[in-house]
C-alpha positions, 0 to 999 in steps of 0.5 A: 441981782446976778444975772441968772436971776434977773432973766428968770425974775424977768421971764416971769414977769413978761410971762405974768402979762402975756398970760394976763394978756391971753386972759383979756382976750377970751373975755373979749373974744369968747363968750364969757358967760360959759362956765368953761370960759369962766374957769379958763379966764379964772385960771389964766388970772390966777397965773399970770398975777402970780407969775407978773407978782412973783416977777416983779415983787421981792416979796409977797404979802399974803395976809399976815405972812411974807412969802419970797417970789421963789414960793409964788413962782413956784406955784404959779408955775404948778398951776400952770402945769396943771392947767396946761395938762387938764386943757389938753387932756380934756382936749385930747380925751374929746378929739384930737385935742385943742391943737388937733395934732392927735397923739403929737399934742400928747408927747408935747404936753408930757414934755412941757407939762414936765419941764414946768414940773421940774422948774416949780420944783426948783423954784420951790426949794430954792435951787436944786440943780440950779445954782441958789443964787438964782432963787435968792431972796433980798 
């Protein structure tokens, strides 16, 4: 494993626990009987497994196919961003946003909401600017 690939393979994987972490502590913290609390916490699960999978795991097992942990980062990855812009979003569209940093929260989201883009893309198709033997698959 070369060592691009060990520091991505790694941040994915400590990423996975931190957001599991996060997710762990809106159960125990919020009311976990609202349904906005419910799909946060079902949303940060899905992510963060996937991220910590994607981190850990060579490959993945999804029912009769084998995916690489390139695919599975990449689409944690997406969700992430996803989720990430629908939160502020909402956030913003309600007030000013989950930060309270009105219009600043805007251009913060839009550059890391971006950048996760731009990273799940490389994921994806295995290394378009970034070098292959970053995403390579054993």
């Amino acid at each position: 494993m070369n060592s691009r690939k060990r520091v991505v393979r790694h941040g994915l994987a400590g990423g996975g626990f931190a957001t599991l972490l996060l997710a762990a502590s809106f159960l125990v913290l919020g009311e976990p009987t609202r349904p906005t609390t419910v799909a946060l916490v079902a949303w940060l699960v899905a992510v963060g497994g996937s991220m910590l999978a994607a981190g850990t795991r060579e490959r993945v097992s999804i029912g009769s196919v084998t995916v690489g942990w390139p695919r599975i980062a990449a689409v944690a990855i997406a969700m992430l961003a996803v989720g990430w812009a629908t939160v502020s979003a909402v956030g913003l569209l309600e007030g000013d946003g989950i930060t309270g940093l009105g219009t600043l929260e805007a251009v913060i989201t839009a550059l890391v909401v971006g950048y996760f883009a731009w990273f799940a893309r490389e994921c994806w198709v295995g290394g378009a600017l970034l070098e292959a033997e970053t995403f390579a698959v054993d």
